[in-house]
Structure formats: C-alpha cells, structure tokens
C-alpha positions as CSV (number, residue, x, y, z in Angstrom):
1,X,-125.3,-22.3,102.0
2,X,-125.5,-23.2,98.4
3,X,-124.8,-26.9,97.4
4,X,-124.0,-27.7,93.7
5,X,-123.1,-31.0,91.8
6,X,-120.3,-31.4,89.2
7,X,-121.3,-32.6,86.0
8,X,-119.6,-36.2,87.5
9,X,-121.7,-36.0,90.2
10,X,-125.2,-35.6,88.5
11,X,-123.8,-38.2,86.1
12,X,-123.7,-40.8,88.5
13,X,-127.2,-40.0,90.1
14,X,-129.0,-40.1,86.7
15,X,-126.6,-43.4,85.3
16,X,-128.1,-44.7,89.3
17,X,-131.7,-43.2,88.6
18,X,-131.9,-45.2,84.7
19,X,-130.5,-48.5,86.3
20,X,-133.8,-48.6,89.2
21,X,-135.9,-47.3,86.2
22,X,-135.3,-50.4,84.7
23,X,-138.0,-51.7,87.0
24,X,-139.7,-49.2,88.2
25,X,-139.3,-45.4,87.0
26,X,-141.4,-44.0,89.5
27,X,-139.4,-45.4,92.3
28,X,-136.7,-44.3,90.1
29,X,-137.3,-41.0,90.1
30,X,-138.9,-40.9,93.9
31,X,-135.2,-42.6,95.1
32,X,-133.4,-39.7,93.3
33,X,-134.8,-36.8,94.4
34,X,-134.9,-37.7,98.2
35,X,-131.1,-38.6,97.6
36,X,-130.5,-35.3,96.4
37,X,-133.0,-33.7,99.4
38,X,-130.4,-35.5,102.2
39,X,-127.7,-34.8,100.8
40,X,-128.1,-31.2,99.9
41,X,-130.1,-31.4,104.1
42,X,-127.1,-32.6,105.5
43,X,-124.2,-30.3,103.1
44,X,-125.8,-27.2,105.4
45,X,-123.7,-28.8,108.1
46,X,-120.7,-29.0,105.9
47,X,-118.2,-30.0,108.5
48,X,-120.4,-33.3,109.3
49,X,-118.0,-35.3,107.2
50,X,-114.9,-36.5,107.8
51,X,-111.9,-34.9,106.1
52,X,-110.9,-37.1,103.1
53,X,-108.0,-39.2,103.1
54,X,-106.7,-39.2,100.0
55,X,-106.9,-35.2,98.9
56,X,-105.6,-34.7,103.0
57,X,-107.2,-31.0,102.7
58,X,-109.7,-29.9,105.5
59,X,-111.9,-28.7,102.7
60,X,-112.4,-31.5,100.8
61,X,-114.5,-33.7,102.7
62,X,-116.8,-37.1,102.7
63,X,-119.8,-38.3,104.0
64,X,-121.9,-41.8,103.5
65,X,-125.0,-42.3,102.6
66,X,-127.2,-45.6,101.2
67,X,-124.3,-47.1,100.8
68,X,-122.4,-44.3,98.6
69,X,-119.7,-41.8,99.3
70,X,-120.2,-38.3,98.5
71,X,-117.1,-36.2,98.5
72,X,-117.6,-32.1,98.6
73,X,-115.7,-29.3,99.0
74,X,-116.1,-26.4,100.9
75,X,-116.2,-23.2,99.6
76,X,-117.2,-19.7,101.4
77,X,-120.5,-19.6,100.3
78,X,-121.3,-22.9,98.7
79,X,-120.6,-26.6,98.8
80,X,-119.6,-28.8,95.8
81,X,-120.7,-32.2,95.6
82,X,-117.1,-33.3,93.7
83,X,-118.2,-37.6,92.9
84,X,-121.4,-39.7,94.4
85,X,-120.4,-43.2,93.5
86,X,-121.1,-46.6,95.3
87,X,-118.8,-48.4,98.1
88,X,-116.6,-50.6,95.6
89,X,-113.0,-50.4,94.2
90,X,-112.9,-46.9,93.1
91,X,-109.6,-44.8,92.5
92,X,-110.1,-41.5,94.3
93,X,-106.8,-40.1,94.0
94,X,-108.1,-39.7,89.7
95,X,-110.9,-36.9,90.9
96,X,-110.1,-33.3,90.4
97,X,-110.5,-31.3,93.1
C-alpha cells in the first residue's frame, strides 16, 4: 500500500519541522522524519483509525498521533494523508475530501 501526503499535509509537517528548528534543527529534522516513518508504518493497516465524524464516509478515516490528528483516505491501492494538524479548535468540515 502506497501512502501519499496532500500538499496541506506536508505543509503542516514542514511549517511543525521550522517551528522545533527554531531551537534545534537537527531534532527538527530527526522529529519529522520518524513522524512521517509511523505514520506511513501504521497507514499499511489503513482500517486502524476510526471512521471520521465529520466527512461520515467509511473511507475517510483518522488516527492520533503525538498529539495530532491525521485524517486519510482510502483508496484501492494507496492511502492519502488528507490534513496533519495539532489537537486545537480546528474546522474540519473546510477540508476537501
């Protein structure tokens, strides 16, 4: 199984990867990439996460992770990380699915 990240997606992990840089870019960089290891590690289970509430469609799903949410869909032969963002007041009826 194939996973991919929208451009929103690897937005977010890069805007997350410049704010730790700020004090230290190799943890930076190290904090990224094993990010992106688990979650692509645990997308080859795709139907780990819970189905998500707000899009109500068993292929759009979400799973938790160091204190983010990472929503994906399922496709045949690949996975699409749709938005990574942090645990706070965020409007997720304004993704596209």
């Amino acid at each position: 199984m194939i996973v991919k990240f929208t451009a929103d997606a690897k937005a977010f992990l890069f805007k997350n990867r410049d704010f730790i840089a700020k004090d230290n870019l190799t943890q930076a960089n190290a904090y990224t990439a094993s990010l992106i290891k688990r979650v692509v590690s645990m997308l080859q289970f795709p139907n780990i996460g819970k189905i998500n509430a707000v899009f109500d469609d068993e292929s759009i799903r979400e799973i938790a992770l160091d204190g983010m949410k990472i929503i994906y869909k399922i496709y045949p032969n690949s996975i699409v990380v749709l938005m990574v963002y942090r645990y706070i007041n965020f409007d997720e009826s304004q993704l596209e699915s």
